[in-house]
C-alpha positions in Angstrom: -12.1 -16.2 -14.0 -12.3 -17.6 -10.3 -13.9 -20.8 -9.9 -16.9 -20.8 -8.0 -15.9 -23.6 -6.0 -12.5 -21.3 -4.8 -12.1 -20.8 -0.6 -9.1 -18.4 -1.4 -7.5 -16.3 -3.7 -3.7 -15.3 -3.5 -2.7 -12.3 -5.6 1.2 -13.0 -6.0 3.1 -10.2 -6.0 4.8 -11.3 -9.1 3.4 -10.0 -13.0 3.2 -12.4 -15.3 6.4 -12.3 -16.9 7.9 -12.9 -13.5 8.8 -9.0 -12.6 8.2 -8.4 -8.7 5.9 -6.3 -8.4 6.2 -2.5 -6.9 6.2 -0.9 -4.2 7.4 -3.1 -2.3 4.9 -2.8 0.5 2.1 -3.4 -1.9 0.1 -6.1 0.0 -0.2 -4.5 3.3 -1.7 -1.5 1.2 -4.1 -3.3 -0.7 -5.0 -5.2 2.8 -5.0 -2.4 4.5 -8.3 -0.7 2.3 -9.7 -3.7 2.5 -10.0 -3.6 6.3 -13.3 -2.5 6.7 -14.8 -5.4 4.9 -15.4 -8.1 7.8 -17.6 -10.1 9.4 -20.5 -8.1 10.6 -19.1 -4.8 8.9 -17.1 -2.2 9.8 -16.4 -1.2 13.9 -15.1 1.2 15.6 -11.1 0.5 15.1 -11.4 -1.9 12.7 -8.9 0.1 10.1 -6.3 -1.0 12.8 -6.4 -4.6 11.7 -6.3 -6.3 8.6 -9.6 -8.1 7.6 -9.8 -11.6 8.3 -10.9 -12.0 4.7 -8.0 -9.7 2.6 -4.8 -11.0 4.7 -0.9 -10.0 3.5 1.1 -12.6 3.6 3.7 -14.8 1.6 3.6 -17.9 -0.7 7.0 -19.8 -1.2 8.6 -16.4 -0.2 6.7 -14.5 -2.5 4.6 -11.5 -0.9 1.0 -12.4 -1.5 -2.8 -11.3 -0.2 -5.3 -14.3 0.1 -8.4 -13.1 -0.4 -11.1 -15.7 1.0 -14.1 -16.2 -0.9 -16.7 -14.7 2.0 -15.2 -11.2 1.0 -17.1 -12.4 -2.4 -20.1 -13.6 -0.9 -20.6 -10.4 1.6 -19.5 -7.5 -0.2 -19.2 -8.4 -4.2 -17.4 -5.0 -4.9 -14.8 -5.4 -2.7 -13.7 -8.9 -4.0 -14.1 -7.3 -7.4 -11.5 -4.3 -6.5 -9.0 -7.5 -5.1 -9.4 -9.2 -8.7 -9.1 -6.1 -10.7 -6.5 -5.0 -8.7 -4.4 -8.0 -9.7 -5.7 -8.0 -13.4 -5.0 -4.3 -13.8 -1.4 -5.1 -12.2 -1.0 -7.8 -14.4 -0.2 -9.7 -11.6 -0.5 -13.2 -11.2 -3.6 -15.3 -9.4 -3.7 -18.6 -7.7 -6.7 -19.9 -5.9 -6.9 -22.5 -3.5 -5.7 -23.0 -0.1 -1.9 -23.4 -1.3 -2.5 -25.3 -4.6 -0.4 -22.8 -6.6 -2.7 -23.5 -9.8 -2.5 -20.4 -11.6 -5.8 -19.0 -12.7 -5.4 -15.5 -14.4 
């Protein structure tokens, strides 16, 4: 479970026994549905850049997606397809900007 008091959410791609996680472009797909889901909803060309609340990135060279907490707050579903996404994946969850405490 995500702590309430969480600003971000980074789904590693790593499982949990440590396994990168497949394909490799992974976290610019799940970004990339995401990209409707922004500030003041979905414009015209908007699926042409990532949301500035589902961003791929990396954590100590690790391919990641940090999911901020206003994609929880503004659209419910869509943060819950991020966190199942990672649970279904078996994929491992960190919260906080760059804490690297493991939460799922």
């Amino acid at each position: 479970m995500v702590s309430n008091a969480t600003q971000e959410v980074f789904i590693l791609g790593l499982t949990r026994t440590g396994k990168a996680f497949r394909p490799s472009d992974w976290a610019e797909r799940l970004a990339g549905v995401m990209s409707p889901f922004r500030p003041g909803g979905p414009q015209p060309g908007s699926h042409l850049r990532y949301s500035p609340w589902c961003i791929p990135s990396s954590l100590d060279g690790i391919k990641c997606v940090i999911v901020n907490r206003e994609l929880r707050d503004a659209e419910p579903m869509a943060w819950d397809f991020c966190i199942n996404f990672a649970r279904d994946n078996n994929l491992q969850v960190r919260e906080g900007a760059g804490q690297g405490r493991p939460i799922a």
